[in-house]
C-alpha positions, 0 to 999 in steps of 0.5 A: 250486082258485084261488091263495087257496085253493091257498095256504091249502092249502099253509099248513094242510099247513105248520102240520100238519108244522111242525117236520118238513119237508124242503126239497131245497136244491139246483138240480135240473131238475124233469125230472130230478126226475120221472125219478128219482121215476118209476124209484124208484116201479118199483124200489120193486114189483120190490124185494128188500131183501137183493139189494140189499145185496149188490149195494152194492158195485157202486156203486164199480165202475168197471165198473158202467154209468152206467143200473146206478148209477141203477137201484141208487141207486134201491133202495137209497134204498128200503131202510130199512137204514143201510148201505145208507144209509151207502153213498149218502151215501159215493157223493154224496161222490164220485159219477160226474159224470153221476149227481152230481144223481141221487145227491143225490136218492136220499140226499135219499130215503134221509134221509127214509126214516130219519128216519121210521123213528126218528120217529111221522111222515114228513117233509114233503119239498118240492123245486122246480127251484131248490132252496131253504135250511132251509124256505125256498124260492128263487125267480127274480123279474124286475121291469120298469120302467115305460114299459120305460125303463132303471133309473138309479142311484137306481131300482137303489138303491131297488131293492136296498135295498127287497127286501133291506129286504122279504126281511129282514121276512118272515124270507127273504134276497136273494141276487143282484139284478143289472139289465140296461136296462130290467129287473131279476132277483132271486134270493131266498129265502122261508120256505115259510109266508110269502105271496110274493105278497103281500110282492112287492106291498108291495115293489113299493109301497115302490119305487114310493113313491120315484118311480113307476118300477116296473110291478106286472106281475113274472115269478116261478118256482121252477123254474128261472134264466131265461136274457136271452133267455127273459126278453126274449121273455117281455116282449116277449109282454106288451108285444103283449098290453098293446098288442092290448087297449089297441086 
């Protein structure tokens, strides 16, 4: 499936659930993310309602392991109970450190379960690396300037005013721009209808508009933050690409 297609996809899926969907707000690191989804599918074939709600307790036990905690979370995030419901929620509120992401999970889950329970329908759930805001999805962008020279006051300027000006037009909002030298990264949110790419184009555009400074070439995810060294490495591969095809 190309990315046209994929997005039209992910679109009619959008406009199937409009009004029922749930975005995972928070940053979890999409392995963990998998982890958590592969040990509920197992304890969803093992499950036993009723033990399991007996066994609530054992999840404000100082002496239950921190593996036991995780496997329970799991269960009674399967059980379509408010109790048991009830229970994840108080636990997220004051939850072992370690199980602090583990614990949002399964109350993500819990959530979701109950609200199919009360509705004809279950909700869409959508969650990335970086979490997101209502049904708007965060995505980490970094833009480099052309010839790799370091931005001045007015190329930053222009910058932050035309994607805080872009974001705003498609519903979305701009949360950190910060710039080091010859690059900047960009920390936004989008409505999962709107098409990025080409909202980024038409930024890119406005910019360039004003001076020509900006290479249409960008680094987006929604999987995680990108550390200065990830991104500098990243750059430096496109940079040997450009230069091995121009040879």
């Amino acid at each position: 499936m190309n990315e046209k297609k994929a997005f039209e996809a992910m679109r009619d899926l959008i406009n199937k659930y409009a009004g029922n969907i749930a975005v995972l707000e928070e940053e979890i690191d999409v392995k963990l993310q998998m982890q958590y989804f592969k040990e509920s599918k197992k304890q969803k074939k093992e499950l036993d309602k009723d033990l399991v709600l007996e066994q609530l307790e054992l999840l404000f036990d100082p002496e239950t392991s921190s593996e036991e905690k995780r496997t329970l979370l799991c269960r009674l995030a399967s059980v379509d109970n408010v109790v048991a419901f009830k229970a994840i929620e108080k636990y997220k509120e004051s939850p072992d450190v370690e199980l602090t992401e583990w614990a949002t999970l399964a109350f993500q889950e819990s959530k979701m379960l109950m609200q199919s329970s009360l509705s004809d329908r279950s909700p869409l759930f959508i969650s990335t690396g970086l979490g997101g805001k209502g049904t708007s999805l965060r995505y980490f962008i970094v833009v480099t300037s052309k010839g790799y020279h370091a931005f001045n006051d007015f190329h930053e300027r222009v910058i932050k005013s035309e994607f805080e000006y872009g974001f705003k037009s498609d519903k979305g909002e701009i949360e950190e721009i910060e710039f080091y030298g010859y690059f900047a990264t960009i920390l936004g949110l989008m409505p999962i209808e709107k098409g990025l790419k080409e909202s980024l184009s038409v930024i890119i555009k406005n910019c360039n508009q004003m001076g020509d400074f900006l290479s249409p070439s960008l680094l987006v995810t929604n999987v995680k933050k990108l550390s200065l060294g990830e991104i500098e490495n990243l750059i430096e591969k496109e940079r040997t690409s450009n230069k091995d095809n121009k040879e």
